[in-house]
C-alpha positions in Angstrom: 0.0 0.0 0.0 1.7 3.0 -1.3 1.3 6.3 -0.8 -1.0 5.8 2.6 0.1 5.6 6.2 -0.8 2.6 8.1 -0.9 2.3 11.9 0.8 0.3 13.6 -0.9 -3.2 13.3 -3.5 -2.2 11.0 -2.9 -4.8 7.5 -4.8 -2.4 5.4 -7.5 -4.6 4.5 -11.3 -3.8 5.6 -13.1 -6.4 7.6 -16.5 -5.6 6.6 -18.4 -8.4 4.9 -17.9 -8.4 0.9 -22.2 -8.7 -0.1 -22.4 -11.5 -2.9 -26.4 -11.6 -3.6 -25.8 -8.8 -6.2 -22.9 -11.0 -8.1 -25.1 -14.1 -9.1 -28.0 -11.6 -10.7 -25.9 -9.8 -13.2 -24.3 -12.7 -14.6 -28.0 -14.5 -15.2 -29.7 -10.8 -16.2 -26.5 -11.2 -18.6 -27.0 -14.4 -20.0 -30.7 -14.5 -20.5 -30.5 -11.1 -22.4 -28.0 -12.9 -24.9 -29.9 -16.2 -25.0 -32.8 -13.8 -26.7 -30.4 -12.1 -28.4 -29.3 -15.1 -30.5 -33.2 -16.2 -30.6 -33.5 -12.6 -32.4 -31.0 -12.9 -34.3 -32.5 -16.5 -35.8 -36.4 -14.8 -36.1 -34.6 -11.7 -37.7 -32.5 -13.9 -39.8 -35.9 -15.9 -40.8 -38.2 -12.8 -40.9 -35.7 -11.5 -44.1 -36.2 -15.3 -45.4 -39.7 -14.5 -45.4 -39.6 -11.5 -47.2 -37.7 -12.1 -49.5 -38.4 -15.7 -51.0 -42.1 -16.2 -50.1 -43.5 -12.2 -50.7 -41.3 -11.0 -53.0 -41.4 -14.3 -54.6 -37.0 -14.3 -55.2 -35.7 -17.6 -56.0 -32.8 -18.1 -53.2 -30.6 -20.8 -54.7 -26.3 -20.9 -53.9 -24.2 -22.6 -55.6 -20.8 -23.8 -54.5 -18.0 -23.9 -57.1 -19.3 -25.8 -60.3 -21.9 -28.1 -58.5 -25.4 -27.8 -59.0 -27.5 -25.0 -57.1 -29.3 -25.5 -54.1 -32.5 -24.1 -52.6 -31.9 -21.7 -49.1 -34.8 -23.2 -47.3 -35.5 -21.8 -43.5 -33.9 -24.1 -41.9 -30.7 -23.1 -43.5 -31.4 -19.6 -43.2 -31.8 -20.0 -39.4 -29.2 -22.5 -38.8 -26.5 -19.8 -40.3 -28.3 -16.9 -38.4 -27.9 -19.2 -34.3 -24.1 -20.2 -35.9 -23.5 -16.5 -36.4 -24.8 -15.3 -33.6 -23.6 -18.0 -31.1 -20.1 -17.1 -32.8 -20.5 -13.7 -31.6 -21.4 -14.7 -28.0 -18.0 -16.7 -28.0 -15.8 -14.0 -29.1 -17.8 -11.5 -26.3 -17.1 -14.1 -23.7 -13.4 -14.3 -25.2 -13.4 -10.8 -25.3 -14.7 -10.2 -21.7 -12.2 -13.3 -20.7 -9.2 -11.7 -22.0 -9.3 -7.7 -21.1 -9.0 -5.5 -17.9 -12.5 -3.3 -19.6 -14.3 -5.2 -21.7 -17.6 -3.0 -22.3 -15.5 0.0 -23.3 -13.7 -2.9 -26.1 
């Protein structure tokens, strides 16, 4: 402890209780409001599928290299939106691992 004067005796360290009901809250507020966000992202992901194929009545085919095209159903649509999304979740828990501040990163 630098730059503050200690009594004799005294360790520096406080002996009042540390409270821990507030740390298990966060982290569940926290991961509930991501669980949804990666259910949004899937509807949102789904919701353009919509749109686009059925009402606007756009033929959604990809092809891959010289093969035959295939037809973007919604089940592949929201597969790729959950591995997106659940890819971002890992590089925010990565992120938040990692770093001394990771809201301001």
């Amino acid at each position: 402890m630098y730059g503050r004067y200690l009594a004799p005796g005294d360790t520096g360290r406080s002996t009042a209780p540390i409270p821990t009901a507030g740390k298990t809250e966060l982290p569940l507020r926290r991961g509930r409001a991501r669980v949804l966000t990666v259910l949004a992202t899937a509807g949102a992901a789904l919701l353009g599928w919509l749109i686009v194929g059925p009402l606007l009545g756009v033929d959604l085919n990809v092809r891959i290299g010289s093969g035959t095209a295939q037809r973007v159903g919604p089940t592949t649509v929201v597969i790729a939106g959950l591995v997106a999304a659940l890819g971002g979740w890992l590089l925010l828990a990565e992120l938040e691992r990692l770093t001394s501040r990771p809201r301001s990163a």
